[in-house]
C-alpha positions in Angstrom: 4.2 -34.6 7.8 4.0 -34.9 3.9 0.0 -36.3 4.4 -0.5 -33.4 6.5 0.8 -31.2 3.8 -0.9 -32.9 0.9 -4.7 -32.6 2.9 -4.0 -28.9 4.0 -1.8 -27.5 0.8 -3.2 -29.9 -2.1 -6.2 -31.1 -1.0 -7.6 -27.7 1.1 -11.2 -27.8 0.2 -11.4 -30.9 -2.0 -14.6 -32.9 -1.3 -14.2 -34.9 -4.4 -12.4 -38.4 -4.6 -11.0 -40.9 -1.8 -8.9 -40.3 0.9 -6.7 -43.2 2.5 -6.9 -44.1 6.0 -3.3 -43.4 6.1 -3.8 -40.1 5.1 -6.4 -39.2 7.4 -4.8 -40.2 10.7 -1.6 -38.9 9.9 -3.5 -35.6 9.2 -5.7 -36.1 12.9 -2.3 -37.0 14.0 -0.1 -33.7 12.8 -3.3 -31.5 13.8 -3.4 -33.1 17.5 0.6 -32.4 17.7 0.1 -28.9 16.5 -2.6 -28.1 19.4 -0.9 -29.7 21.9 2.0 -28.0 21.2 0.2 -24.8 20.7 -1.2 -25.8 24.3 2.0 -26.2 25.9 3.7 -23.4 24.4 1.2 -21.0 25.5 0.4 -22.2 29.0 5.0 -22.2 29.6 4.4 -18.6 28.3 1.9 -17.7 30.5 3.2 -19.1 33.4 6.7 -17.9 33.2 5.5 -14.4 32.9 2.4 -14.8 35.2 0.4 -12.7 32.7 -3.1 -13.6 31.7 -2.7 -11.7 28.6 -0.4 -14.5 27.3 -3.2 -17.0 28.0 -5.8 -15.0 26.2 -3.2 -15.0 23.4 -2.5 -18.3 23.2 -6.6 -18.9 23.3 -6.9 -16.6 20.3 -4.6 -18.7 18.6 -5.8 -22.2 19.3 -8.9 -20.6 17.7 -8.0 -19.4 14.9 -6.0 -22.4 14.4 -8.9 -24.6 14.5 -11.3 -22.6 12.1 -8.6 -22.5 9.6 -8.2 -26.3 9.5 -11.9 -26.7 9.5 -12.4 -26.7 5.9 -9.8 -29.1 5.4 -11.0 -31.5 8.7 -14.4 -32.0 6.7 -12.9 -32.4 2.9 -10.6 -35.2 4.4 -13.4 -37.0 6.6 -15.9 -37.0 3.1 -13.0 -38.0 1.2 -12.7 -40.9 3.5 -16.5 -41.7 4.0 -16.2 -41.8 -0.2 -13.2 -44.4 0.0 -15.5 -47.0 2.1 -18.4 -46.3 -0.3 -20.5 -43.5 1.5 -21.9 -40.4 1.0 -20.1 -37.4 2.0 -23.3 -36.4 4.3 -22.8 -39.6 6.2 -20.6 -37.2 8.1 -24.3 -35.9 10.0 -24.4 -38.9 11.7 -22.2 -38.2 14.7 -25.5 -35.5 15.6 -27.0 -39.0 16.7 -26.2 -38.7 20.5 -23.7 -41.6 21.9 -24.3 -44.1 18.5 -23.3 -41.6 15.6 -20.0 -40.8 17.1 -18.7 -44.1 17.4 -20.2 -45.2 14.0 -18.4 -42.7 12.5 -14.8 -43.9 14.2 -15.8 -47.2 12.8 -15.8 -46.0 9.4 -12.7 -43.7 9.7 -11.3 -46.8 11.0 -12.8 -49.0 8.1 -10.6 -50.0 5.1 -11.4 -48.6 1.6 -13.4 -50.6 -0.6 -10.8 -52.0 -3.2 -10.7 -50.6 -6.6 -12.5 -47.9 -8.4 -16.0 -47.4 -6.9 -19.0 -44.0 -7.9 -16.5 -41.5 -6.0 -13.3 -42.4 -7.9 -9.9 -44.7 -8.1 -8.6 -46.8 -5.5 -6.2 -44.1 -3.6 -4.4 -47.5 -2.4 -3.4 -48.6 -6.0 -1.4 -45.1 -6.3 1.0 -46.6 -3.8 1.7 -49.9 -4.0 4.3 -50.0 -2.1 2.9 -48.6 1.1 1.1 -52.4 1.1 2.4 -54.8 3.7 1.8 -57.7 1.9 2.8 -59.4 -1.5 0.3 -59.8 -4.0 -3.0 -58.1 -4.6 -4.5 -56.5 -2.1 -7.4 -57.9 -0.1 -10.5 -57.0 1.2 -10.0 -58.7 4.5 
């Protein structure tokens, strides 16, 4: 919950620096949580009380929900296309039909290029002991 926190209460519309992959999924991971229980908790509602006005509620929510975390969705992509060494705007490549999509997961999924690079400091060096192995870290 604290990397959900940190991307949507420190880092709301930073575009600047690198973002971990850690932090990203666990803030694609909190956000899917929070729809599908926003999903759920609506859809009980409505059909306990059988009223479509509950639905349309619970709509209206997963809405607003979703344009409020938008900012925040694209600072902590770019912030992660900066930590493997791209542009922010590589983020335009999932308009490629079928290719841009998956290239993008690739690099969401790709690990930070080690040390300092044009967009900042190694977010990984800040916490040394979130590494799972002794020693330097490796670019393998």
């Amino acid at each position: 919950m604290e990397w959900y926190l940190k991307v949507v209460r420190d880092n709301f519309a930073n575009f600047e620096g690198r973002a971990r992959r850690q932090e990203y999924w666990m803030f694609i991971l909190f956000n899917i949580i929070i729809l599908i229980g926003l999903v759920m908790t609506f859809g009980i509602l409505t059909a306990i009380t059988q009223s479509p006005a509950i639905g349309i509620l619970g709509f209206s929510v997963y809405i607003i929900y979703g344009l409020g975390i938008l900012i925040p969705n694209l600072a902590v992509i770019v912030r992660r296309l900066h930590d493997t060494g791209n542009s922010g705007w590589m983020i335009l490549i999932q308009l490629i039909p079928l290719v841009g999509g998956i290239w993008l997961l690739v690099l969401m999924c790709t690990e930070g290029q080690v040390g300092p690079n044009e967009y900042g400091p190694d977010p990984k060096a800040a916490y040394p002991d979130d590494l799972n192995t002794i020693g330097p870290r490796s670019n393998n």
